[in-house]
N, CA and C atoms of all chains as a GROMACS GRO file, in nm:
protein
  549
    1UNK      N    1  -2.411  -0.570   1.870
    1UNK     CA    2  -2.283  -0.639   1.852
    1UNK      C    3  -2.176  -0.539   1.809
    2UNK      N    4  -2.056  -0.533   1.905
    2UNK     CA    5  -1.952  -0.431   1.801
    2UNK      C    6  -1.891  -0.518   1.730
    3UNK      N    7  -1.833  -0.376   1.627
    3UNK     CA    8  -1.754  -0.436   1.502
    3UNK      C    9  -1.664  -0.509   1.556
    4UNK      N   10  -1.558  -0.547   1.617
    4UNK     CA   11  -1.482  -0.617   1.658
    4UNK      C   12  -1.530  -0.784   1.646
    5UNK      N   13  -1.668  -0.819   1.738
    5UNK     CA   14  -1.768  -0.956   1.748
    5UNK      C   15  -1.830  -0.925   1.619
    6UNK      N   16  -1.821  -0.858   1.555
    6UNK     CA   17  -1.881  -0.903   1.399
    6UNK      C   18  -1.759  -0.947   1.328
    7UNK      N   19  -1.675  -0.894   1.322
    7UNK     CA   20  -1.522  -0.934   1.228
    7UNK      C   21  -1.452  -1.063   1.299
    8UNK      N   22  -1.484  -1.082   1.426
    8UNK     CA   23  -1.483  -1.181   1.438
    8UNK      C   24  -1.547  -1.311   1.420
    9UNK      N   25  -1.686  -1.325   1.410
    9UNK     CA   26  -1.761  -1.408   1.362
    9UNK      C   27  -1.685  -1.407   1.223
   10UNK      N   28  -1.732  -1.344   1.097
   10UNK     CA   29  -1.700  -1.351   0.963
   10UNK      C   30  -1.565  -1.463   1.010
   11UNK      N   31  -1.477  -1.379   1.057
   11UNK     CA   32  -1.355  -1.468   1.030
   11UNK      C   33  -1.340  -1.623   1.097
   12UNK      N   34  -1.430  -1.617   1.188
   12UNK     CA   35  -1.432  -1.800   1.256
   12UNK      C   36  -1.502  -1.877   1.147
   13UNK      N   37  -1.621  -1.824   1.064
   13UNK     CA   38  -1.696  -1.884   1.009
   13UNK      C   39  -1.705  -1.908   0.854
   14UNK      N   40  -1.586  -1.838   0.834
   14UNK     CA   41  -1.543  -1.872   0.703
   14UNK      C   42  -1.391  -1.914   0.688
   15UNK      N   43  -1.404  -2.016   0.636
   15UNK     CA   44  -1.223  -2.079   0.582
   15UNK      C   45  -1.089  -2.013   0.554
   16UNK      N   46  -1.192  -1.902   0.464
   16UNK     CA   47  -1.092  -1.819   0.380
   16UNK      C   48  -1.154  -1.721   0.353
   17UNK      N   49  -1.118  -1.547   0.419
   17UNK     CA   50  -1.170  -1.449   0.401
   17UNK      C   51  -1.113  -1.346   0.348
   18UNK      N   52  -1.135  -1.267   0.246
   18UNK     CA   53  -1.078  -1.155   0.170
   18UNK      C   54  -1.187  -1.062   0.222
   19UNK      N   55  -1.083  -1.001   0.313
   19UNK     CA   56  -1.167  -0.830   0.306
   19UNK      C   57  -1.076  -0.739   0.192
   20UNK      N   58  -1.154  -0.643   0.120
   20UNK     CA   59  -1.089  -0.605   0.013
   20UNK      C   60  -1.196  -0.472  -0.060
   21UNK      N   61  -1.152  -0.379  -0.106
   21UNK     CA   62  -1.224  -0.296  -0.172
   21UNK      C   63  -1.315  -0.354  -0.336
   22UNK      N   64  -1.405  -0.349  -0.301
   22UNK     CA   65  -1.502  -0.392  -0.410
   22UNK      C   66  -1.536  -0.554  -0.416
   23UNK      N   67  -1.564  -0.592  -0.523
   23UNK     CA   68  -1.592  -0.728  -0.516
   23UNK      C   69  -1.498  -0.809  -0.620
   24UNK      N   70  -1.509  -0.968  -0.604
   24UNK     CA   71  -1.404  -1.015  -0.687
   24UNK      C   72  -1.372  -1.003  -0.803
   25UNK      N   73  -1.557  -0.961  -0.853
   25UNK     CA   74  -1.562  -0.989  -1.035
   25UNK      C   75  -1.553  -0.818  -1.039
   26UNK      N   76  -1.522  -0.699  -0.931
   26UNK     CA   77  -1.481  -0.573  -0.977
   26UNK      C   78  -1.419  -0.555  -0.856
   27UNK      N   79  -1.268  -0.582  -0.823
   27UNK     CA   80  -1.237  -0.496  -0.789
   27UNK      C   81  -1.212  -0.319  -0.793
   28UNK      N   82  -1.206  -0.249  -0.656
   28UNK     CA   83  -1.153  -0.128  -0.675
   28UNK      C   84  -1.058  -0.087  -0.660
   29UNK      N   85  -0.926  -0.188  -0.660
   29UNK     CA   86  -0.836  -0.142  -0.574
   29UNK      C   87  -0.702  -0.201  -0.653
   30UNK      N   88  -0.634  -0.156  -0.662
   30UNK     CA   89  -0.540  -0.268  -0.810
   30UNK      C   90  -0.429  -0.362  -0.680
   31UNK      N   91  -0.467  -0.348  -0.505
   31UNK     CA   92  -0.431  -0.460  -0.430
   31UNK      C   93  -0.520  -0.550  -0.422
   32UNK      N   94  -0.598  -0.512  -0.449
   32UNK     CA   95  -0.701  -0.572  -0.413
   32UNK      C   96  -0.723  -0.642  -0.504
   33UNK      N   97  -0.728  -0.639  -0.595
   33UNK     CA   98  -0.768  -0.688  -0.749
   33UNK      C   99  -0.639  -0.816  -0.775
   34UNK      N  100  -0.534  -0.799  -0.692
   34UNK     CA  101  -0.400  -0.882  -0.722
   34UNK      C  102  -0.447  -0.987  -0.598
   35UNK      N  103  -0.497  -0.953  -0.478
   35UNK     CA  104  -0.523  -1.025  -0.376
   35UNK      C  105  -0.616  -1.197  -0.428
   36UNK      N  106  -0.725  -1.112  -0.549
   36UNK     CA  107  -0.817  -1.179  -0.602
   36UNK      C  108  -0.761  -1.285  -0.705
   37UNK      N  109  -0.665  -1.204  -0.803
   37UNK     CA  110  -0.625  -1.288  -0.868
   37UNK      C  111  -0.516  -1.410  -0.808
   38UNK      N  112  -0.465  -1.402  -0.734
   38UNK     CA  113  -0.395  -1.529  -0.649
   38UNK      C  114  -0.504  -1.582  -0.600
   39UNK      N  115  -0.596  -1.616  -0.546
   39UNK     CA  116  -0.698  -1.683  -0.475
   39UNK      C  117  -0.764  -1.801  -0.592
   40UNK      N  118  -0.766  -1.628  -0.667
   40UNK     CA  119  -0.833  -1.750  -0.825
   40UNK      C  120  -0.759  -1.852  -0.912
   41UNK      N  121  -0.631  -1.791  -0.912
   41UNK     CA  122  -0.516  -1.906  -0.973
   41UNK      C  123  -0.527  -2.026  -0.902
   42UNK      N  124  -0.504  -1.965  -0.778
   42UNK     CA  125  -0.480  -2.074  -0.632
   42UNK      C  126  -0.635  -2.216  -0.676
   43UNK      N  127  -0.781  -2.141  -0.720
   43UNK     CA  128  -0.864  -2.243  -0.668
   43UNK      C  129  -0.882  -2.225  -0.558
   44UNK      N  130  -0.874  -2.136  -0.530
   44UNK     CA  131  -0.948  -2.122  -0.351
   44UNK      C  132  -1.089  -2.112  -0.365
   45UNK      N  133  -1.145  -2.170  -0.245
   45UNK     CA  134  -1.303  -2.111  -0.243
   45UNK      C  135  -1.295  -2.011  -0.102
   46UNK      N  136  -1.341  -1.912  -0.134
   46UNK     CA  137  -1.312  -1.804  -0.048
   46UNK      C  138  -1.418  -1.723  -0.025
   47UNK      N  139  -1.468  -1.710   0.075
   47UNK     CA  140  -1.564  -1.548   0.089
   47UNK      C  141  -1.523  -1.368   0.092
   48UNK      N  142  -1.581  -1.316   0.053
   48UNK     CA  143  -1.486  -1.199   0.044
   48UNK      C  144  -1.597  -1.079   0.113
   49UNK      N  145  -1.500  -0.976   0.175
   49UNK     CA  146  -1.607  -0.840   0.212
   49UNK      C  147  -1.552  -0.741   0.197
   50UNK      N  148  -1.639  -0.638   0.117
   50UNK     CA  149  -1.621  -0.511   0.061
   50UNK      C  150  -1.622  -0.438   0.138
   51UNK      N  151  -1.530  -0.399   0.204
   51UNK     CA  152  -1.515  -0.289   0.295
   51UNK      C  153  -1.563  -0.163   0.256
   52UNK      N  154  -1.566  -0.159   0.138
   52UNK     CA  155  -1.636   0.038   0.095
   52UNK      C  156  -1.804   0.002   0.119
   53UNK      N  157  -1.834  -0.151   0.094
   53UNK     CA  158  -1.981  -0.073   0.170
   53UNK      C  159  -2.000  -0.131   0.296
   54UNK      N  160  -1.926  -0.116   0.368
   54UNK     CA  161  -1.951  -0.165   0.524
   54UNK      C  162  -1.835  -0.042   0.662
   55UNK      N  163  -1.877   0.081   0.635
   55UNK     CA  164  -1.766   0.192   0.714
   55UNK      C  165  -1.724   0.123   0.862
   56UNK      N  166  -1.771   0.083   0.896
   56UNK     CA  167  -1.773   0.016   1.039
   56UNK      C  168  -1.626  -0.107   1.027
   57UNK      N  169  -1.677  -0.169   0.909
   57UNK     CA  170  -1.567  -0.298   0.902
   57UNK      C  171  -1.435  -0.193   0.832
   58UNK      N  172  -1.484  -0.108   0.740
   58UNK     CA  173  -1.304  -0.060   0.687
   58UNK      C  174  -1.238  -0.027   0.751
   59UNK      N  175  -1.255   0.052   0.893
   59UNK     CA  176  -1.190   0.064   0.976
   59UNK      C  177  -1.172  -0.031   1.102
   60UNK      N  178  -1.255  -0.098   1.136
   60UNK     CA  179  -1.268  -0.182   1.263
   60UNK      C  180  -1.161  -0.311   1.207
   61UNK      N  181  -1.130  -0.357   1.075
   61UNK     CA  182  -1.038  -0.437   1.035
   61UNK      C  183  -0.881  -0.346   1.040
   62UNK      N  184  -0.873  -0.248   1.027
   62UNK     CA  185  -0.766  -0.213   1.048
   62UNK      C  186  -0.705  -0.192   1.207
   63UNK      N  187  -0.783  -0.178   1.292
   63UNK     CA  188  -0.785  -0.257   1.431
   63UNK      C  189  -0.742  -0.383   1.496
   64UNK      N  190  -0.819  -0.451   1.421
   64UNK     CA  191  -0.903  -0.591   1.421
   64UNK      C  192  -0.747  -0.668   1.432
   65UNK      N  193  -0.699  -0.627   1.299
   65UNK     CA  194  -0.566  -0.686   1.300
   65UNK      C  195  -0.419  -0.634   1.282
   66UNK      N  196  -0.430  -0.500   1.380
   66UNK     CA  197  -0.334  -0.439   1.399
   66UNK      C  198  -0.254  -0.411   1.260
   67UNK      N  199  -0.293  -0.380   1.119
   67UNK     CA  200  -0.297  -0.390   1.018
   67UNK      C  201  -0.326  -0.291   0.951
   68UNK      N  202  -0.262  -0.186   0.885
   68UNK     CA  203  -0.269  -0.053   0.829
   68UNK      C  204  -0.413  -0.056   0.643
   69UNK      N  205  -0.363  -0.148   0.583
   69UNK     CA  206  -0.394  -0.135   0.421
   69UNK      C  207  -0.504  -0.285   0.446
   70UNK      N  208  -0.574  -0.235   0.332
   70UNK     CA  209  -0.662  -0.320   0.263
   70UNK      C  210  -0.627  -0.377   0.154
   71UNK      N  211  -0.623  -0.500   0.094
   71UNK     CA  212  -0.688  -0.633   0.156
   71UNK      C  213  -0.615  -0.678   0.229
   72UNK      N  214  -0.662  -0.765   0.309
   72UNK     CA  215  -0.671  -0.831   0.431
   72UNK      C  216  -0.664  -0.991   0.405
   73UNK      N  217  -0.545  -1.139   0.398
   73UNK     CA  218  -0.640  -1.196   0.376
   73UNK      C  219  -0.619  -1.327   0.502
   74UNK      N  220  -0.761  -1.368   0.572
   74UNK     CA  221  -0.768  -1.465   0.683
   74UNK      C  222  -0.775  -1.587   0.635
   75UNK      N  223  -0.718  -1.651   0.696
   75UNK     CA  224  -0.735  -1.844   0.672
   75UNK      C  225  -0.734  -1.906   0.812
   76UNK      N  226  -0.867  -1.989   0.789
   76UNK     CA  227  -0.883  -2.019   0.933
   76UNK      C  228  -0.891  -1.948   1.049
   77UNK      N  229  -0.946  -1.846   1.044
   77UNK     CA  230  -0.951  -1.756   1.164
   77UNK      C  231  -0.782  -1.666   1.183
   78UNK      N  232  -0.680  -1.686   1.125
   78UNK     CA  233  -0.539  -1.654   1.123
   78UNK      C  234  -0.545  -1.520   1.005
   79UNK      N  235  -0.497  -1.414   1.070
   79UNK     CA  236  -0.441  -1.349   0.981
   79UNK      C  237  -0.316  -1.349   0.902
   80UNK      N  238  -0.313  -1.346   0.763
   80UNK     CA  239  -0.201  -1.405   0.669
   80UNK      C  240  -0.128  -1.288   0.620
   81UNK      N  241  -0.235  -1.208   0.588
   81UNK     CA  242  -0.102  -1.063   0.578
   81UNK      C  243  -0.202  -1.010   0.456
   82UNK      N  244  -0.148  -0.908   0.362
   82UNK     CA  245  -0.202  -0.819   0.293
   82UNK      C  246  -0.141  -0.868   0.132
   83UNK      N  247  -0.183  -0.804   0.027
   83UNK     CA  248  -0.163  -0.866  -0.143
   83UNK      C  249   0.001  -0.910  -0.129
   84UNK      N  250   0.075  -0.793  -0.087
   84UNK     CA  251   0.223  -0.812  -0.086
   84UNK      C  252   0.256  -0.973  -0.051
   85UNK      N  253   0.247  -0.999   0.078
   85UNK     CA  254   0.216  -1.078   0.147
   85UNK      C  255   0.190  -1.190   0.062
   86UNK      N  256   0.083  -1.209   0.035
   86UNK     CA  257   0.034  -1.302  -0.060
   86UNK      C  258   0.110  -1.359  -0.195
   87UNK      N  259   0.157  -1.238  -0.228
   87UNK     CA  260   0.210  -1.200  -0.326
   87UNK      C  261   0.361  -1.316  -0.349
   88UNK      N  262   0.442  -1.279  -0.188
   88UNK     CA  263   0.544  -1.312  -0.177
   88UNK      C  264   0.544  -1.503  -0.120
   89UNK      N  265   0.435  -1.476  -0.064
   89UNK     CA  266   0.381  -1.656  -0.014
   89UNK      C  267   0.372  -1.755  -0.143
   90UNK      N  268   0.265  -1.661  -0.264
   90UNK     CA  269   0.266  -1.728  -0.343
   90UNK      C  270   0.364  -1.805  -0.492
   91UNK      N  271   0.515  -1.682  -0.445
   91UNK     CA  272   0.626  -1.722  -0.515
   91UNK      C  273   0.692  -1.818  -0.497
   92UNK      N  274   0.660  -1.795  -0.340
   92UNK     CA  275   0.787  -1.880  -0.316
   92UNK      C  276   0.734  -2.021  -0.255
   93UNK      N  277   0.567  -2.054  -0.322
   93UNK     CA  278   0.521  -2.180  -0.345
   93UNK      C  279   0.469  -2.220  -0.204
   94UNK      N  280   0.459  -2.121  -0.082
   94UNK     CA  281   0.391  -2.135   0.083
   94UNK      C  282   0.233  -2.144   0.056
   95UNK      N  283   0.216  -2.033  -0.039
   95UNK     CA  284   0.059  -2.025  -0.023
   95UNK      C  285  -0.005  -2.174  -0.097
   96UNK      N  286   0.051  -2.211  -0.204
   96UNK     CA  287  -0.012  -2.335  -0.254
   96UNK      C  288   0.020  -2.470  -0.136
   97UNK      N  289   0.127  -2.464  -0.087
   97UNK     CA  290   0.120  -2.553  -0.004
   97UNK      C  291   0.018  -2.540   0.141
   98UNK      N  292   0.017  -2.432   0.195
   98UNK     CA  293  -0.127  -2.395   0.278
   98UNK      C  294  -0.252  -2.476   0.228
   99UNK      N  295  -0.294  -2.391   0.088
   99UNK     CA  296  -0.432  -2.426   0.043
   99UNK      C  297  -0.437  -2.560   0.027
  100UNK      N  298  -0.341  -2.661   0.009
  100UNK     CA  299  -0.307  -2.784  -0.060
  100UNK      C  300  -0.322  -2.859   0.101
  101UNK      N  301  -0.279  -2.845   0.192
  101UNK     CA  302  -0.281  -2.892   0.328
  101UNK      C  303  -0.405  -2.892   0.432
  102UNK      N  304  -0.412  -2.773   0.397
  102UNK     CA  305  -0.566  -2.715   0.453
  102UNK      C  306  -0.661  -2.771   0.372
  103UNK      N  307  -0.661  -2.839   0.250
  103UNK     CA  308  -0.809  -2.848   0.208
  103UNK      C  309  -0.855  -2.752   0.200
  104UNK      N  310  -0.826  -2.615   0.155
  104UNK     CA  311  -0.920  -2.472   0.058
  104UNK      C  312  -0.890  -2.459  -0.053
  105UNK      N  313  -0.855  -2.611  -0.150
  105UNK     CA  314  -0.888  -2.608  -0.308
  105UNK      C  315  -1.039  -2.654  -0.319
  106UNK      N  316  -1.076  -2.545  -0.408
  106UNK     CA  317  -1.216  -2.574  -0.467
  106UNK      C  318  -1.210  -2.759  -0.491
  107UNK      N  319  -1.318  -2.790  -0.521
  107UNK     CA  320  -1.323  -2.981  -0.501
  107UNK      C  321  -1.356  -2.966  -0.686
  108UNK      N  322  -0.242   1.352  -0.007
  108UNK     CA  323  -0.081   1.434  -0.035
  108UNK      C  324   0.016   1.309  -0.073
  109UNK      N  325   0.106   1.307  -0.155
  109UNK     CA  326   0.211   1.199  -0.173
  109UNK      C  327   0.351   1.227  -0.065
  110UNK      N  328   0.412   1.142  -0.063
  110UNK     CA  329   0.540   1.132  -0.016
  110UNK      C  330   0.675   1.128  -0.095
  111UNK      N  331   0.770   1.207  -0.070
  111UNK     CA  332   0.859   1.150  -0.154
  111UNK      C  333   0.967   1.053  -0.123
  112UNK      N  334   1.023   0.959  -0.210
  112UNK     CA  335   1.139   0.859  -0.181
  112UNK      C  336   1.176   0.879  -0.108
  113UNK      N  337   1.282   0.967  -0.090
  113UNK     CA  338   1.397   0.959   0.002
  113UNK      C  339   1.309   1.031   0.149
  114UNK      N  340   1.169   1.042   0.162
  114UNK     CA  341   1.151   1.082   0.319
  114UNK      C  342   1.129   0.918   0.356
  115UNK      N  343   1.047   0.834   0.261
  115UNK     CA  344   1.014   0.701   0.252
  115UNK      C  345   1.126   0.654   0.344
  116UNK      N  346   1.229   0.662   0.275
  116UNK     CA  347   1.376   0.577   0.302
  116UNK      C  348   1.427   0.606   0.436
  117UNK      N  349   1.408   0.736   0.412
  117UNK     CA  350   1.451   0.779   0.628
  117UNK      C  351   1.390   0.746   0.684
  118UNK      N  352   1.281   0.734   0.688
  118UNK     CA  353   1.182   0.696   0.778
  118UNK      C  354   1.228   0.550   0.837
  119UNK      N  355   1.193   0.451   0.683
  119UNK     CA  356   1.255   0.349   0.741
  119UNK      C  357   1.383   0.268   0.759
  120UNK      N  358   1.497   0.371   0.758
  120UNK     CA  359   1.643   0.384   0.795
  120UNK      C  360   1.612   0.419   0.929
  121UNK      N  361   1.545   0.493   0.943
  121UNK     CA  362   1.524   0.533   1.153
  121UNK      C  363   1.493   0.453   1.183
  122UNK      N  364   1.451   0.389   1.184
  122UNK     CA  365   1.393   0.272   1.242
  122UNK      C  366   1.502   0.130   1.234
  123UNK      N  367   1.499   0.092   1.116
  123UNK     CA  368   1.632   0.009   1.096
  123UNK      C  369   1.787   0.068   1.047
  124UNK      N  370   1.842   0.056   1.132
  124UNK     CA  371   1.963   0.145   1.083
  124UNK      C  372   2.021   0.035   0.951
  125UNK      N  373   2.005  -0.059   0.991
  125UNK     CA  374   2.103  -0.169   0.888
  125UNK      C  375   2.031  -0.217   0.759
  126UNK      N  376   1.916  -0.157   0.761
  126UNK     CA  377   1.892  -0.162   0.624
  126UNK      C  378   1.903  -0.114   0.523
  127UNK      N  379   1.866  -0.204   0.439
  127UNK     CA  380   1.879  -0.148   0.257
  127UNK      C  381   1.768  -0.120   0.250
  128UNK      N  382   1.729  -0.011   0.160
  128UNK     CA  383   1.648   0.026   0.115
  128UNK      C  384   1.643   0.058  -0.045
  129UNK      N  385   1.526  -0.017  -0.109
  129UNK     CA  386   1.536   0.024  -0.231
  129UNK      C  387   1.363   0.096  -0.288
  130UNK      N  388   1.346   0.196  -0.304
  130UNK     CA  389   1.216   0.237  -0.298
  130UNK      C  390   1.280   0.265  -0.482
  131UNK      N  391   1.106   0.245  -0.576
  131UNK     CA  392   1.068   0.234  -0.680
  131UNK      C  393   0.959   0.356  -0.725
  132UNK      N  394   0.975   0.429  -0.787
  132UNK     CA  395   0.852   0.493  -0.808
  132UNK      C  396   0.797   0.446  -0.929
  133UNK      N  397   0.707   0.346  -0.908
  133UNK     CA  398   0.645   0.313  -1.014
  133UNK      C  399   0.588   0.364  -1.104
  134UNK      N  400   0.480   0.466  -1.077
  134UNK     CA  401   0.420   0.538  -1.192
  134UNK      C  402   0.464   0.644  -1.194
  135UNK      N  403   0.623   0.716  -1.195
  135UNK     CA  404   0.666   0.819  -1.182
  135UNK      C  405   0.556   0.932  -1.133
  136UNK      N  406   0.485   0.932  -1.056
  136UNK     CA  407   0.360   1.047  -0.999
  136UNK      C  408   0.440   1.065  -0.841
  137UNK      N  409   0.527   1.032  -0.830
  137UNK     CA  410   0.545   1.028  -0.662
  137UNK      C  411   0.420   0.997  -0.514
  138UNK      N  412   0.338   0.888  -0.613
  138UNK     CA  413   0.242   0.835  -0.583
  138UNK      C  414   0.183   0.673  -0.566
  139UNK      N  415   0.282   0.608  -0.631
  139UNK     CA  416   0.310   0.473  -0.608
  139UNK      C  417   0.450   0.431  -0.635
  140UNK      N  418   0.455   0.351  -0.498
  140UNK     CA  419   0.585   0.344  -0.470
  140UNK      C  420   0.629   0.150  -0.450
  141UNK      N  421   0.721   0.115  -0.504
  141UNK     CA  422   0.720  -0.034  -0.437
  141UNK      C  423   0.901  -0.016  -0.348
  142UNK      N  424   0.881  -0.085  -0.241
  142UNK     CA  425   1.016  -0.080  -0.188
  142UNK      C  426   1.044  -0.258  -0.116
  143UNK      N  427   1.171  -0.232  -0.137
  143UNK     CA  428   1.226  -0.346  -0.113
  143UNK      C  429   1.343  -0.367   0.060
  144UNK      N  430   1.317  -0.434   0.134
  144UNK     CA  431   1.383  -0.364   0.282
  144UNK      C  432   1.435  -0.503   0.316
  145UNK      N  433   1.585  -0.468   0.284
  145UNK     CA  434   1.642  -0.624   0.372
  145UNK      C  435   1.727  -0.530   0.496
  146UNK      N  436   1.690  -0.620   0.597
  146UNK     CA  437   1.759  -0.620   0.725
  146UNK      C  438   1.806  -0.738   0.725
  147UNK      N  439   1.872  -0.710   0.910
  147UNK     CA  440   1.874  -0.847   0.959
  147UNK      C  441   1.849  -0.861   1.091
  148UNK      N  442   1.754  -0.768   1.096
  148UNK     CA  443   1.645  -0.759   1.251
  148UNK      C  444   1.492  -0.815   1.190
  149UNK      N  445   1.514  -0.884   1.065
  149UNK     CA  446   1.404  -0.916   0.972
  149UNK      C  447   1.423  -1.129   1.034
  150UNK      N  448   1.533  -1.154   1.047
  150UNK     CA  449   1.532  -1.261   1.082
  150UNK      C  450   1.458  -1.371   1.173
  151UNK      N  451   1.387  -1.471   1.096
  151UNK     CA  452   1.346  -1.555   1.237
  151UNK      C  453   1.181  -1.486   1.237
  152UNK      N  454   1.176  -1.380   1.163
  152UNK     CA  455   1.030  -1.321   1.161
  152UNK      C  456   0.917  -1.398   1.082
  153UNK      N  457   0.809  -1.387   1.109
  153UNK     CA  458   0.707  -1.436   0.983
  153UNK      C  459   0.707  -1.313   0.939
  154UNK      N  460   0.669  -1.346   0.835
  154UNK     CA  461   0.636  -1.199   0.663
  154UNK      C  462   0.554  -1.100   0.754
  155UNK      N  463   0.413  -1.144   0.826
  155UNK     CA  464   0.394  -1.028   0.883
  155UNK      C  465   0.419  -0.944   0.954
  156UNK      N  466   0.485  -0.969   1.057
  156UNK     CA  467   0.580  -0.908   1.143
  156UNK      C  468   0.719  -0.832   1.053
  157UNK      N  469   0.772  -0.885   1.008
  157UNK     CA  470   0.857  -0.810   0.896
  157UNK      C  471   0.781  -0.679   0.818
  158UNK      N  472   0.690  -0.713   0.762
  158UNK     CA  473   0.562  -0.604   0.729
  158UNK      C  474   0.566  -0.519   0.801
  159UNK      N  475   0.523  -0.606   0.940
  159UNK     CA  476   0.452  -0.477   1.041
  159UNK      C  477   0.552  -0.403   1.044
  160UNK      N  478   0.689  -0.452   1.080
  160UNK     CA  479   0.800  -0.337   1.119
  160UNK      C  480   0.822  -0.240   1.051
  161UNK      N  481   0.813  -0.230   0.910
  161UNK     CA  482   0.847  -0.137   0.826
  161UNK      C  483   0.694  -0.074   0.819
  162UNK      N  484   0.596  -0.124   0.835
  162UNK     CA  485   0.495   0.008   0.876
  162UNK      C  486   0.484   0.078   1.027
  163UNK      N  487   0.588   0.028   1.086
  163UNK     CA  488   0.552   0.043   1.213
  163UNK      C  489   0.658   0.204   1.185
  164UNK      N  490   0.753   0.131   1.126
  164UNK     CA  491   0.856   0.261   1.086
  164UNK      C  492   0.800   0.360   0.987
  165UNK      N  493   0.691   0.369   0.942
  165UNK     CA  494   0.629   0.458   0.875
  165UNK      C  495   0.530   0.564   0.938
  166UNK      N  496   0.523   0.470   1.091
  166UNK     CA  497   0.446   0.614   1.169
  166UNK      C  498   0.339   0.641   1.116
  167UNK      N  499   0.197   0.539   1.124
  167UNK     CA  500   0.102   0.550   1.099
  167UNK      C  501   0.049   0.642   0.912
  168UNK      N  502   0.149   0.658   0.856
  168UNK     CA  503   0.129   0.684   0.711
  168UNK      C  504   0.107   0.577   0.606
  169UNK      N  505   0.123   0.506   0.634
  169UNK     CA  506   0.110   0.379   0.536
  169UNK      C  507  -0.056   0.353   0.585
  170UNK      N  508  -0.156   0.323   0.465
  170UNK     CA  509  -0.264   0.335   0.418
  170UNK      C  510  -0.354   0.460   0.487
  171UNK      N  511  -0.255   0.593   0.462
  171UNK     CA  512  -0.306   0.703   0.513
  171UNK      C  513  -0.234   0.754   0.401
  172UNK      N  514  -0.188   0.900   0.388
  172UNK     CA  515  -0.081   0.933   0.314
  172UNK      C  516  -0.062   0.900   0.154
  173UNK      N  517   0.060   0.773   0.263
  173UNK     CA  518   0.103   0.625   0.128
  173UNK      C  519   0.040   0.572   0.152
  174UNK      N  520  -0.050   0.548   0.022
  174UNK     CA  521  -0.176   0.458   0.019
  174UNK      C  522  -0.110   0.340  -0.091
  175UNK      N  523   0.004   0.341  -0.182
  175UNK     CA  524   0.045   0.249  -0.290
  175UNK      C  525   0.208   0.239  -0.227
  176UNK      N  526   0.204   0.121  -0.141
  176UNK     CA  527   0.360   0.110  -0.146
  176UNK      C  528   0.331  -0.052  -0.154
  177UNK      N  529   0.400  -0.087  -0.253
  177UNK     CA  530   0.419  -0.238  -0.261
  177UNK      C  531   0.556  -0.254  -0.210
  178UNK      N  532   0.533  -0.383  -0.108
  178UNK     CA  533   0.643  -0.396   0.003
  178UNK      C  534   0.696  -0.553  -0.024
  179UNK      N  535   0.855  -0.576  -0.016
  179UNK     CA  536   0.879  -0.637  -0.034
  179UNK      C  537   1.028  -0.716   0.070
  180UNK      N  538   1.005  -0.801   0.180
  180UNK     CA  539   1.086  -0.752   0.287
  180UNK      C  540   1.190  -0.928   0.271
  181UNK      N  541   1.331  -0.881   0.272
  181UNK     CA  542   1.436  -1.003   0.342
  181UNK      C  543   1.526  -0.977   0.392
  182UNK      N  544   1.606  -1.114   0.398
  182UNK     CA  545   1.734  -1.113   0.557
  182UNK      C  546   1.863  -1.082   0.425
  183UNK      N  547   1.938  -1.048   0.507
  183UNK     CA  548   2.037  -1.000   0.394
  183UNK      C  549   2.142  -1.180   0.347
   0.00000   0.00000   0.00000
């Protein structure tokens, strides 16, 4: 399977995907680590993948979605953009209305 | 290697002539940077596409290079 049909599966088959350096309860990455903390405010239930241990995906996502920096974050198979991104969705009250519409608040 | 501000700013002044640019050096290291880019070729865009453009104007340095630029993009 190439990386491409693997990053694609992950992303059909999960709701809400954070690719991101390290893991939630450690990030490595202080975007990454901000990516996490909006998700967690949010109540999202989310899957996440550590790109430092998968070389194939750290780069094949920067491909994948024509997309320079890590984290990454997908909803619904849609790419949403990177922490900034998130960052700026979640000010200005888009991202809660997403998760709130979509049904990806934790129950 | 870091970058400094003002190559930051040309870079993406070449690209958008009509923008503002406000680049931040956050941890005074000339190593994290946050910038702020209003156009108004930003219009009518989703956030990512606005994104993309100003990395697109960075010429493959952004998460190469500049690995810390917190980006922050609007319409004037």
């Amino acid at each position: 399977m190439s990386v491409n049909e693997r990053i694609d599966g992950i992303v059909k088959t999960n709701d809400v995907v954070l690719f991101m350096k390290g893991t939630p309860l450690f990030p490595q990455c202080g975007f990454s680590s901000k990516a996490v903390a909006i998700l967690d405010h949010l109540g999202v239930t989310y899957e996440s993948v550590d790109v430092l241990q998968d070389m194939e995906i750290r780069s094949g996502i920067k491909e994948y979605s024509d997309w320079p920096t890590i984290p990454q974050l997908y909803v619904k198979g849609e790419f949403l953009g990177g922490s900034d991104i998130m960052m700026e969705m979640y000010e200005a009250g888009e991202l809660q209305e997403l998760v709130t519409s979509q049904g990806l608040a934790k129950a | 290697m870091a970058m400094a501000a003002d190559e930051i700013e040309g870079m993406i002044k070449a690209a958008l002539p009509d923008a503002l640019v406000e680049i931040t050096d956050l941890a005074g290291d000339g190593n994290h940077y946050a910038a702020r880019v209003v156009s108004e070729s930003f219009r009518g865009l989703p956030r990512v596409k606005q994104h993309k453009t100003v990395y697109d104007a960075l010429g493959g340095k952004m998460g190469g290079v500049l690995h810390a630029l917190q980006l922050t993009t609007a319409t004037p």
